[in-house]
C-alpha positions in Angstrom: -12.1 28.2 55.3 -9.8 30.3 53.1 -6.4 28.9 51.5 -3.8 31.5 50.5 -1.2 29.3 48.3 2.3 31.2 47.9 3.7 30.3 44.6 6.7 31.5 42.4 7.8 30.9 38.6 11.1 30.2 39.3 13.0 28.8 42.8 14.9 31.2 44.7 12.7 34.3 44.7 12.3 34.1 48.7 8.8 32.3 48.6 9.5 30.6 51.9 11.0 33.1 53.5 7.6 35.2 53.0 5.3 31.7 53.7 6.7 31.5 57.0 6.5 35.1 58.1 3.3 35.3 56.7 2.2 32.1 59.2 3.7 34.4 61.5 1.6 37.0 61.0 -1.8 35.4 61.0 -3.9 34.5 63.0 -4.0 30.7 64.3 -3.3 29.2 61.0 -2.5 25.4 59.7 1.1 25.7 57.5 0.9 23.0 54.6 4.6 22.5 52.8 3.8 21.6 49.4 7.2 22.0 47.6 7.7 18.4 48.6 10.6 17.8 46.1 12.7 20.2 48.2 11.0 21.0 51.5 12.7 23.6 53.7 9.9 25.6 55.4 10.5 23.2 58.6 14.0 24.9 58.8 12.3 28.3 59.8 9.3 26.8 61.5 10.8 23.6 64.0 8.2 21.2 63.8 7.7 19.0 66.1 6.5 15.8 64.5 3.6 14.4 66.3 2.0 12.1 63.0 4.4 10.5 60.9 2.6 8.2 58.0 4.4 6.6 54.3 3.2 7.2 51.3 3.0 4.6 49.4 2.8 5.4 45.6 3.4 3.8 41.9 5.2 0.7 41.6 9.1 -0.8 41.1 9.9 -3.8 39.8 12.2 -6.7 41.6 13.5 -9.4 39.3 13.7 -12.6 41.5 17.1 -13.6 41.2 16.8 -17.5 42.0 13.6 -17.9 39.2 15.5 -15.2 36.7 16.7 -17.7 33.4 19.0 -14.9 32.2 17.0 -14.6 28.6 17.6 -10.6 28.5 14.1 -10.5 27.3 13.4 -7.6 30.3 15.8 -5.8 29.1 15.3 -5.7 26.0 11.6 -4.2 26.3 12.4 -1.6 28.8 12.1 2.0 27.4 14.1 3.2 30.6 17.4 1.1 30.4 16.1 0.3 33.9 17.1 -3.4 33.6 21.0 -5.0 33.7 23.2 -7.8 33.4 25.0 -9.5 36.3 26.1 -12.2 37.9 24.3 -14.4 40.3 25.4 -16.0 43.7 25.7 -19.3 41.5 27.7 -18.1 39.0 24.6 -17.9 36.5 24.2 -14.5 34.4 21.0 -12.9 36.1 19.5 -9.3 35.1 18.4 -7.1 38.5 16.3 -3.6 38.5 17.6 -0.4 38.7 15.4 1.2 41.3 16.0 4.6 40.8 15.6 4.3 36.8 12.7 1.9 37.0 9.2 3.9 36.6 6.8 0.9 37.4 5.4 0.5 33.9 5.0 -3.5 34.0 5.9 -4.6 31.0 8.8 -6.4 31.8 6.1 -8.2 34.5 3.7 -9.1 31.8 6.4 -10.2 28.7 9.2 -12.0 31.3 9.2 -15.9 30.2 9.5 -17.0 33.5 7.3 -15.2 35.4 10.4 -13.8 37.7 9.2 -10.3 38.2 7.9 -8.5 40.8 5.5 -5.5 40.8 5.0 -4.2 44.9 3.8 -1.0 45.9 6.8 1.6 46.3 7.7 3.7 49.3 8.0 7.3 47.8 8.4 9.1 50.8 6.4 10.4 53.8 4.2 12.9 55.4 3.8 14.3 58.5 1.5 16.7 61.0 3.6 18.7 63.5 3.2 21.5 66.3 5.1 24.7 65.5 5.2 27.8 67.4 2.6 29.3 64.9 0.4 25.9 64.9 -0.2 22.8 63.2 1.8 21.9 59.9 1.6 19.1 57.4 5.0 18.4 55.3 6.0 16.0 53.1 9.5 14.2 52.2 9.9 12.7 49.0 12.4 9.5 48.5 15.3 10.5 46.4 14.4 10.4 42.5 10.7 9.5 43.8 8.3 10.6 41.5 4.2 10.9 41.9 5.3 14.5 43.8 1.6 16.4 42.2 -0.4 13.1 44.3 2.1 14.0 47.6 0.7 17.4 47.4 -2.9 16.5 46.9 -2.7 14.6 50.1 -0.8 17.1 52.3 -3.5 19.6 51.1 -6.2 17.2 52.1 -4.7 16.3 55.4 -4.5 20.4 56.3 -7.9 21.0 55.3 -8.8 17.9 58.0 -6.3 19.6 60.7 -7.8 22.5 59.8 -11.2 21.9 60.3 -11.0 19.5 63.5 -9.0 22.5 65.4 -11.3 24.8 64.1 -9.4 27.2 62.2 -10.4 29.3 59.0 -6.4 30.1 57.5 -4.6 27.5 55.5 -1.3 29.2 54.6 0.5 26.7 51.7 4.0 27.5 50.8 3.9 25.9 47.1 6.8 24.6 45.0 8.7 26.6 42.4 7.7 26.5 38.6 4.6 25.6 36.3 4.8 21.7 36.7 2.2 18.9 38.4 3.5 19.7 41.9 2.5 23.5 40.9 -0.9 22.7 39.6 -2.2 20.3 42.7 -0.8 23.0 45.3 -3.0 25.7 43.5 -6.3 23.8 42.4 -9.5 25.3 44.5 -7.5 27.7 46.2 -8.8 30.9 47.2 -6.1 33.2 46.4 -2.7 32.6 44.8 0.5 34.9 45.9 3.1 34.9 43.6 6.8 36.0 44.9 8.6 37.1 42.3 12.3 39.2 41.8 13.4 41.8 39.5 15.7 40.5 36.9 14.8 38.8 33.2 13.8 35.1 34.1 11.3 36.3 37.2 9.8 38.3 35.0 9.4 35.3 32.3 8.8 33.1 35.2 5.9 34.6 36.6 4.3 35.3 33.3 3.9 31.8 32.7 2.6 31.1 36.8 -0.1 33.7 36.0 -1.1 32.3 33.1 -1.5 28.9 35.1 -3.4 30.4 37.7 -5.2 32.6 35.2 -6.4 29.0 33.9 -8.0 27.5 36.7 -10.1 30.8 37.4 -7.9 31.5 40.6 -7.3 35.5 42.0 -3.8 36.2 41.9 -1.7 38.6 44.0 2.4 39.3 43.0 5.1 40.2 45.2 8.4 41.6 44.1 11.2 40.6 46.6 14.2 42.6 46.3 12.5 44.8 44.4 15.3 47.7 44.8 17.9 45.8 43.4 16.8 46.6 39.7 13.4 49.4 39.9 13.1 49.4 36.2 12.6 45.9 35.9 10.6 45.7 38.9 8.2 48.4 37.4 8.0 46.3 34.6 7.4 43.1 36.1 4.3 45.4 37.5 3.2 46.8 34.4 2.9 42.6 33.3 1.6 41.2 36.0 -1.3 44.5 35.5 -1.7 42.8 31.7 -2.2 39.7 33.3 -5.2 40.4 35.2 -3.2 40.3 38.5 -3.2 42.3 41.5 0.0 44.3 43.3 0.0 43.2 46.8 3.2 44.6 48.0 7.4 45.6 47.3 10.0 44.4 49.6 13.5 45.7 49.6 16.5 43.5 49.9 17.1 43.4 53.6 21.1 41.6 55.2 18.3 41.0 58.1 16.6 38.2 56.2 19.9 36.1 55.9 20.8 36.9 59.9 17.2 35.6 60.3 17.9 32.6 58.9 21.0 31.7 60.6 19.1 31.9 63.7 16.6 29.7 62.2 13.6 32.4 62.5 11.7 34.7 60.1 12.8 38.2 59.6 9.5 39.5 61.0 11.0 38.1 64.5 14.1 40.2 64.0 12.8 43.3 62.3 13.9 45.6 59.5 12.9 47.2 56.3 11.7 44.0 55.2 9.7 42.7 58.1 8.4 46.3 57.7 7.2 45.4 53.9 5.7 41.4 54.5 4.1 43.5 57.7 2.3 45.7 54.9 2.0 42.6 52.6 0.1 40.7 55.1 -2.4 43.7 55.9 -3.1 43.7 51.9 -4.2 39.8 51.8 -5.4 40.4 54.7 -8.1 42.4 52.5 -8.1 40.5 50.0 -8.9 37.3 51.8 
């Protein structure tokens, strides 16, 4: 089973875009959405959710208002001014959790007087398998101002490599999220090949520096794409002269193209609709193809 993980420095440099038309182009392959903090691959693809699971990560504390004795000693200990002051149904000053600035450390569990705290599971978000018109997909949705995003990916990973190998298929295409972070690393780990999408201006080119060097890291082959590339050529053979230095490989150019932005008002990949750069991923994908 090979796993081609499309990755870029920086959000914005078309990374989806080319992850879908490159699902498009291969043969019977499972689709894994790994930028889970900002998922958007199903709005080319249409799944069709057929699996639907929570994950279930970390922890948030709940102060229980009717045993809380209002000592403020909760608040006081928390680093992450997670804990305030208010008023209870009985007139009786209370403190309550701020969910979204709680992180689930427990020390206002093991230092409250009363023992009035809380510490469940939390619901961060959840996963799913779906049918698209190019196969089976995993994707993810993380809960707003969730966190634990690197152990989402791990497990959408995980569940394509098991979708993968009970419908017997060899290709896991994984669009990866943006950047050098713990999402980054878990979507990359083990793979066979990373592809990084890249564009022609100062921070792509600082920006993809720094995602070689991660991939560079974990021993992983690394291919570069320059999207756009005609929009600045001496910056785009630059970006090519770096990614050289970098021990990485030139897998393909691809103009800037009106046809990509028609393609995704329809909701489709530009390879459906055709143009100079469905012509270009075309060439990309017979590259990896080689390379895989």
């Amino acid at each position: 089973m090979k796993e081609l993980v499309v990755i870029s420095g920086k959000g914005g440099t078309g990374k989806t875009s080319i992850a879908a038309a490159l699902a498009l182009l291969a043969d019977r392959p499972v689709v894994a959405d790994c930028d889970v903090d900002a998922a958007d691959l199903h709005l080319l693809l249409a799944p069709e959710v057929k699996e639907r699971h929570e994950f279930i990560s970390g922890h948030e504390a709940i102060i229980r208002a009717a045993d809380c004795t209002g000592c403020g000693r909760c608040a006081e200990l928390c680093r992450f001014a997670a804990i305030h002051q208010r008023k209870g149904i009985d007139g009786r000053i209370v403190y309550a959790v701020d969910p979204v600035a709680c992180e689930g450390c427990g020390v206002c569990v093991r230092f409250c007087p009363a023992k009035a705290i809380d510490l469940p599971d939390s619901r961060c978000g959840e996963w799913m398998v779906s049918d698209t018109r190019v196969g089976p997909m995993v994707h993810a949705r993380l809960a707003a101002a969730a966190e634990n995003s690197g152990k989402l990916v791990s497990l959408v990973r995980k569940e394509a490599r098991r979708v993968a190998e009970e419908s017997g298929r060899d290709l896991i295409i994984v669009d990866g999220p943006p950047g050098i972070g713990c999402p980054v690393i878990a979507s990359l780990t083990c793979a066979n090949w990373v592809l990084v999408v890249t564009e022609p201006t100062v921070s792509g080119e600082h920006d993809m520096a720094r995602v070689l060097e991660l991939a560079r890291h974990f021993g992983i082959p690394a291919a570069v794409c320059i999207n756009k590339y005609d929009i600045n050529l001496g910056t785009a053979v630059r970006i090519e002269s770096a990614a050289r230095a970098n021990g990485a490989f030139i897998a393909g150019r691809i103009p800037y193209d009106r046809k990509v932005t028609e393609a995704q008002i329809m909701g489709k990949s530009v390879v459906e609709t055709g143009g100079p750069a469905a012509e270009a991923i075309q060439q990309l994908w017979r590259v990896l193809c080689r390379m895989l």
